[in-house]
Structures are given as structure tokens and as C-alpha cells.
PABA-569415 format. One record per residue: z, x, y of N, C-alpha, C in turn; residue in one letter. Coordinates in nm, 4 decimals, padded with zeros to 6 digits. Each point is the difference from the previous one (the first is absolute). Layout:
REM PABA-569415
Z / X / Y / Z / X / Y / Z / X / Y / A
...
***
This chain:
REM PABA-569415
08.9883 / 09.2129 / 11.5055 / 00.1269 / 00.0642 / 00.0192 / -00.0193 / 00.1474 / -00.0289 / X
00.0515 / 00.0877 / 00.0617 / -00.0075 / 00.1382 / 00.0389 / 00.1403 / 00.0630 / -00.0249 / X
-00.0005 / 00.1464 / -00.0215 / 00.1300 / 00.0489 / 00.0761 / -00.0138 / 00.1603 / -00.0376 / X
00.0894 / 00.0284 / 00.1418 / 00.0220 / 00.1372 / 00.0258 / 00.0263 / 00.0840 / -00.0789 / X
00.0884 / -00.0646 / -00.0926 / 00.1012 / 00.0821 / -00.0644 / -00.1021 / 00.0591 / -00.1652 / X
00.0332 / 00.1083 / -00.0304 / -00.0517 / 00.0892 / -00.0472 / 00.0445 / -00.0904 / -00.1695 / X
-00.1216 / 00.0235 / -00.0826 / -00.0099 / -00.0915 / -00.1538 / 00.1001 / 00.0795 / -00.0482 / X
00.0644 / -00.0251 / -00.1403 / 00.1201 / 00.0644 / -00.0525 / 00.0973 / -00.0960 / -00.0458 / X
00.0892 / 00.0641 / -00.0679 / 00.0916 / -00.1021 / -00.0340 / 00.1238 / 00.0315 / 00.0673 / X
00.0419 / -00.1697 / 00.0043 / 00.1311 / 00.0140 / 00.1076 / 00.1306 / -00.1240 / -00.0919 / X
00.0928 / 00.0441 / 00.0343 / 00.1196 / -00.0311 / -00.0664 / 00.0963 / -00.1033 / 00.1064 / X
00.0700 / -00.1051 / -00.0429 / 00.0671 / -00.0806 / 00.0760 / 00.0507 / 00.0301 / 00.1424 / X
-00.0247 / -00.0989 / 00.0610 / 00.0588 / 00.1308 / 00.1290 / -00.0975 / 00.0480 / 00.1297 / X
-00.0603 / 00.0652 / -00.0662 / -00.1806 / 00.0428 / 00.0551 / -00.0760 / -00.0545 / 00.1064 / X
-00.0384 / 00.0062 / 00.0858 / -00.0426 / -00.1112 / 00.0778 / -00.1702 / 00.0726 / -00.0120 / X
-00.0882 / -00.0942 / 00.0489 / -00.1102 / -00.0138 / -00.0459 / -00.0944 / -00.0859 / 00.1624 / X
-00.0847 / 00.1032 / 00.0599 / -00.0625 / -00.0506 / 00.1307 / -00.1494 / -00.1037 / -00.1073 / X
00.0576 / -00.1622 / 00.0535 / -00.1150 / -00.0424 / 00.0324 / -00.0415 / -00.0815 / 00.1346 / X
-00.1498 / -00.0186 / -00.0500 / -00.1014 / -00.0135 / 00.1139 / -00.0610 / -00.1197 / -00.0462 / X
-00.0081 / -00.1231 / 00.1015 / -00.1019 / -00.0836 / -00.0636 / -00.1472 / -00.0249 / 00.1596 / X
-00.0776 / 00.0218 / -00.0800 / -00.1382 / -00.0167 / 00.0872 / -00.0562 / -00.1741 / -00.0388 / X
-00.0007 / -00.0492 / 00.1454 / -00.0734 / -00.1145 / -00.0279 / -00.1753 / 00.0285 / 00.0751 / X
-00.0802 / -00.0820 / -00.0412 / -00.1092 / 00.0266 / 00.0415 / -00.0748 / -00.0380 / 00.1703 / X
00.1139 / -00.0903 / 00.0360 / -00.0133 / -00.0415 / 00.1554 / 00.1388 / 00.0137 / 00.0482 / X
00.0387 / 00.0141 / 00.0796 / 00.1194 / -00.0241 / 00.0565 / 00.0994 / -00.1570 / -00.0101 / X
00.1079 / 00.0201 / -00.0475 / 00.0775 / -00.1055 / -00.0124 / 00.1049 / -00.0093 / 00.0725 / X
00.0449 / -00.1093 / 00.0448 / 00.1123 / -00.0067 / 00.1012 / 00.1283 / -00.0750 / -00.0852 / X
00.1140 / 00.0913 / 00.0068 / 00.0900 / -00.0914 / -00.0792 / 00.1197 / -00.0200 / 00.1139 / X
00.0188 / -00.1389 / 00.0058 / 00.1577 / -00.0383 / 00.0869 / 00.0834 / -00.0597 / -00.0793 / X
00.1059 / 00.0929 / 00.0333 / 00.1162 / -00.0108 / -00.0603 / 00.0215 / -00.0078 / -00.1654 / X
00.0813 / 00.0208 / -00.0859 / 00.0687 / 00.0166 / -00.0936 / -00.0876 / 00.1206 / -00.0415 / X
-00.0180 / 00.0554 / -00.1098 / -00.0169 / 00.1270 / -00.0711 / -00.1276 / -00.0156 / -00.0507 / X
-00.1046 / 00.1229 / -00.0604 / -00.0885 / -00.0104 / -00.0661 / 00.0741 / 00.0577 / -00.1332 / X
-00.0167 / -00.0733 / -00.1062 / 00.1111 / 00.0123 / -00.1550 / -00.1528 / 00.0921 / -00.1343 / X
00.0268 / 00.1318 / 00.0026 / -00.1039 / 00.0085 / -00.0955 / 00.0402 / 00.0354 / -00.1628 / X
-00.0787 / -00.0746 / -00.0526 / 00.1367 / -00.0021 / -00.1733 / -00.1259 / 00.1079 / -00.0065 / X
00.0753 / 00.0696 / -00.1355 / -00.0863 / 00.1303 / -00.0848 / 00.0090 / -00.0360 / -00.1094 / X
-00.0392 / 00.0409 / -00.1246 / -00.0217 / -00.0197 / -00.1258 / 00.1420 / 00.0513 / -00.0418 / X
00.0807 / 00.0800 / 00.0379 / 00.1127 / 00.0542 / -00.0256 / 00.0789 / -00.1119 / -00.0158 / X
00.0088 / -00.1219 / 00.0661 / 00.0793 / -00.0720 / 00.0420 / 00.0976 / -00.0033 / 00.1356 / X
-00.0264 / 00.1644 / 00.0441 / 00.0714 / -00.0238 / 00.1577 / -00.1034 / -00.0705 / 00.1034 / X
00.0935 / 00.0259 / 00.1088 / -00.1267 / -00.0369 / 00.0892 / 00.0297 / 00.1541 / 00.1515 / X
-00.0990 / -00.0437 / 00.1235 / -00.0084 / 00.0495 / 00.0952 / -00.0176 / -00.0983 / 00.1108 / X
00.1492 / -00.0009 / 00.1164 / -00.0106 / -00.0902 / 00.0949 / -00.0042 / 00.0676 / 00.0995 / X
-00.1062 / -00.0507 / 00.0947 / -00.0803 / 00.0437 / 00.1061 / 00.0647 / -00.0748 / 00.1512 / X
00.0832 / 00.0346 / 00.0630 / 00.0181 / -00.0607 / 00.0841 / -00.0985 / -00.0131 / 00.0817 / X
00.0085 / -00.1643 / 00.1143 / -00.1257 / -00.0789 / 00.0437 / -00.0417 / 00.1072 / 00.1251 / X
-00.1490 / -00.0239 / -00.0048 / -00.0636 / 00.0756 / 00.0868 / -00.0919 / -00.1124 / 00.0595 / X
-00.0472 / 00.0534 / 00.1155 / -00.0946 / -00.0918 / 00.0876 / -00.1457 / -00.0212 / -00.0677 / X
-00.0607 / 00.0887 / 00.0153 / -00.1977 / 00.0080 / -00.0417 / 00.0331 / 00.1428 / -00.0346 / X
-00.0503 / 00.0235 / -00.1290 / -00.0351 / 00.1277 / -00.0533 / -00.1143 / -00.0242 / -00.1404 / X
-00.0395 / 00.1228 / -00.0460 / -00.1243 / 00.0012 / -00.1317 / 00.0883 / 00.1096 / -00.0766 / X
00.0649 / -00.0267 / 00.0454 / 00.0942 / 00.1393 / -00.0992 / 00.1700 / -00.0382 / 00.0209 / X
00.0591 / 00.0119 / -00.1149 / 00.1435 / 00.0043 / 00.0297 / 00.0542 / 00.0906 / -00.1153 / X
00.1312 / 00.0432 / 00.0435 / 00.0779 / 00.0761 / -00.1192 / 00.1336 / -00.0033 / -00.0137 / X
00.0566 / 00.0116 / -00.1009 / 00.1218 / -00.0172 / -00.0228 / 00.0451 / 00.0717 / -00.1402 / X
00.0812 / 00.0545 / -00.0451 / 00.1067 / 00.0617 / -00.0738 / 00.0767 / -00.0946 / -00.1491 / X
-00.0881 / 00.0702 / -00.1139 / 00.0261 / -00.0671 / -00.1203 / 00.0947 / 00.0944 / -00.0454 / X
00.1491 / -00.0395 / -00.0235 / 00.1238 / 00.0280 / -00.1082 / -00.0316 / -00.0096 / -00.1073 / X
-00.0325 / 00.0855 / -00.0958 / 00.0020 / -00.0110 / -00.1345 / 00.1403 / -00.0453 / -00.0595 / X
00.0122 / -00.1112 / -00.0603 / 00.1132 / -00.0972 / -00.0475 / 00.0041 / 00.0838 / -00.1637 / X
00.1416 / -00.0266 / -00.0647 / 00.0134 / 00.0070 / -00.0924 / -00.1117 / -00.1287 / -00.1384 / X
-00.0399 / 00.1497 / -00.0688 / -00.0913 / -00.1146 / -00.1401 / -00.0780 / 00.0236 / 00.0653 / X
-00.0505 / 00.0075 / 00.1333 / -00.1577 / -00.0001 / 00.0773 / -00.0892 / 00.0948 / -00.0613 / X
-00.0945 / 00.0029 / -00.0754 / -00.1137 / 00.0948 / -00.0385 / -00.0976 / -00.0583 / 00.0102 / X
-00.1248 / 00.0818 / 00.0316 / -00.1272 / -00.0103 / 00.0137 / -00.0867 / 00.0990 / -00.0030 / X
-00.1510 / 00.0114 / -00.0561 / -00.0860 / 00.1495 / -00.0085 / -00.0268 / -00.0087 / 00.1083 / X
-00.0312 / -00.1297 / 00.1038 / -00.0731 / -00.0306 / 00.1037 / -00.0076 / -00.1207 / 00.0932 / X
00.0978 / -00.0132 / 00.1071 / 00.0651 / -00.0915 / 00.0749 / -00.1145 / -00.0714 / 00.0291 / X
00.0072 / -00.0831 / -00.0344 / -00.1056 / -00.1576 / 00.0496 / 00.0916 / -00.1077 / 00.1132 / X
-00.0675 / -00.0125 / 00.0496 / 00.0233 / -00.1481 / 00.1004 / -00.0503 / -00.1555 / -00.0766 / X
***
């Protein structure tokens, strides 16, 4: 897991670019790819055909802290 968005601290609210890299291409049909973080939020990826890369937009939730977003 990757992301754009520049290290720093961010406050409720915040949104946060991630990226997840798989190592071959995966094909997902239908419903969502659901990625939890150590924060306790998550990041939902709406379904895509064949890709090695997808991204989607983490909300920093209230109580959410972390030094360093894990998947």
C-alpha cells in the first residue's frame, strides 16, 4: 500500500490518497474491494475489471490516529 499524499499529520476530516499494488493483476466482479487500516477506518474501492493497482480515498474518522497507516 502506497500513497500520494504527502507524510504529516492530519486531523478528522482529512482525506488521505491510498494505493494498493498487487503483484499480478487481479480481477474483481462486483461488490467492493474493503481495505481496513490499523486506524480502524477503512478504504472502499469501487469494483474494477483487471488492474495491479487500485486507489481510493481514506477519511480520517474521529479517535483515528496513527504514526503510520498499515493495511
Amino acid at each position: 500500500m502506497t500513497s500520494a499524499t504527502a507524510n504529516g499529520n492530519y486531523k478528522q476530516g482529512d482525506a488521505v490518497n491510498v494505493t494498493v499494488n498487487f503483484s499480478e493483476n487481479v480481477t474483481l466482479s462486483g461488490g467492493n474491494l474493503i481495505v481496513t487500516l490499523d486506524t480502524g477506518g477503512t478504504v472502499t474501492i469501487a469494483p474494477f475489471t483487471t488492474a495491479s493497482s487500485v486507489s481510493g480515498t481514506y477519511t480520517v474518522g474521529p479517535n483515528q490516529t496513527s504514526a503510520d497507516l498499515t493495511a
